[in-house]
C-alpha positions as CSV (number, residue, x, y, z in Angstrom):
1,X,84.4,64.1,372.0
2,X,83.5,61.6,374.7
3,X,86.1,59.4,376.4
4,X,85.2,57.2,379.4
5,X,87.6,54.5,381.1
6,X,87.5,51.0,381.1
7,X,88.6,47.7,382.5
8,X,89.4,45.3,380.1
9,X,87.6,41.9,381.0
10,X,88.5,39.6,378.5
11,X,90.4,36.6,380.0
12,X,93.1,37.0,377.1
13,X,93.4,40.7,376.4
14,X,92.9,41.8,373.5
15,X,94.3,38.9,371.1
16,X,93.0,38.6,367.3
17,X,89.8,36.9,367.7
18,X,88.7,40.0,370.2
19,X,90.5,42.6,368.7
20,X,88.3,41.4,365.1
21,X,85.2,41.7,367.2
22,X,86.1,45.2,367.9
23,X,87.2,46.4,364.8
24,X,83.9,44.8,363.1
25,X,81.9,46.9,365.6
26,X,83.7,50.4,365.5
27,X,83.7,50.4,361.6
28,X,79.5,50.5,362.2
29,X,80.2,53.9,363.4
30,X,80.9,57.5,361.6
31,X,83.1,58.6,364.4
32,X,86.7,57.9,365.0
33,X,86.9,55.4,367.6
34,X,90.5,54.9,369.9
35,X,92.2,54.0,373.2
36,X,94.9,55.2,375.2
37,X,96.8,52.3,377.2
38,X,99.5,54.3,378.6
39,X,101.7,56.3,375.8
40,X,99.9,53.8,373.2
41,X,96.9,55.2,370.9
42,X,95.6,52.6,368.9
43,X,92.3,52.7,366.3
44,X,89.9,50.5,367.0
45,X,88.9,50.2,364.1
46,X,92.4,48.9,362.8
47,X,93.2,45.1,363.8
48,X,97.4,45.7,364.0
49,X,96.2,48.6,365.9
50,X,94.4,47.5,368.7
51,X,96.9,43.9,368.5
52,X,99.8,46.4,368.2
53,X,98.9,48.2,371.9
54,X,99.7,44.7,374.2
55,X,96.4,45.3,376.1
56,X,96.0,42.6,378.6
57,X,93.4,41.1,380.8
58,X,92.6,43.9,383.6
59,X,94.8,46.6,382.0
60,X,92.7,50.1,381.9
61,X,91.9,51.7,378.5
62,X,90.7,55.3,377.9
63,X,88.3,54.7,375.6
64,X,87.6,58.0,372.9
65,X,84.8,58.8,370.6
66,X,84.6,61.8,368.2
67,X,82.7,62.5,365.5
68,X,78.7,62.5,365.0
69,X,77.4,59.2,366.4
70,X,80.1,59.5,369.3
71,X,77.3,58.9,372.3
72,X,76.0,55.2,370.6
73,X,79.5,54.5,369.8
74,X,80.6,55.1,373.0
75,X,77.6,53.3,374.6
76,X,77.9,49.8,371.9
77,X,82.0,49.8,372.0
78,X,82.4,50.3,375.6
79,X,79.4,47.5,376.5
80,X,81.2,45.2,374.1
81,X,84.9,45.8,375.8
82,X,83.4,45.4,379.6
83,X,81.1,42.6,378.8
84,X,84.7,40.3,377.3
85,X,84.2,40.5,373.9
86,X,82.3,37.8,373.3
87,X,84.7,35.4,375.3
């Protein structure tokens, strides 16, 4: 299990268009794929998930990744969440 911490950099959180892009990535991967934003856990690869956890524009996510392609998982997901989703 890796887990690694992240700023979020999109200018909107993470609204629907965003929180699509990350679903569509994570569900590339074997491994189970979350966050932690405070008491919240959310699945990335679950759109009313992610929408469900309020994650906003500078907010700090612990990002997890367990299972057998954790390391590229963790490598694509996080890139994708600190580089603003495509935003």
């Amino acid at each position: 299990m890796l887990q690694e911490k992240i700023t979020v950099q999109n200018p909107s959180g993470l609204h629907l268009r965003p929180a699509g892009i990350l679903c569509k990535e994570a569900m590339k991967f074997k491994s189970q794929i979350t966050f932690q934003l405070g008491n919240t856990t959310a699945n990335a690869k679950s759109v009313l998930s992610v929408l469900g956890a309020g994650v906003k524009c500078g907010d700090e996510i612990c990002l997890i990744c367990d299972g057998p392609d954790e390391a590229l998982a963790m490598e694509k997901i996080g890139s994708l969440i600190e580089k603003g989703l495509s935003e």
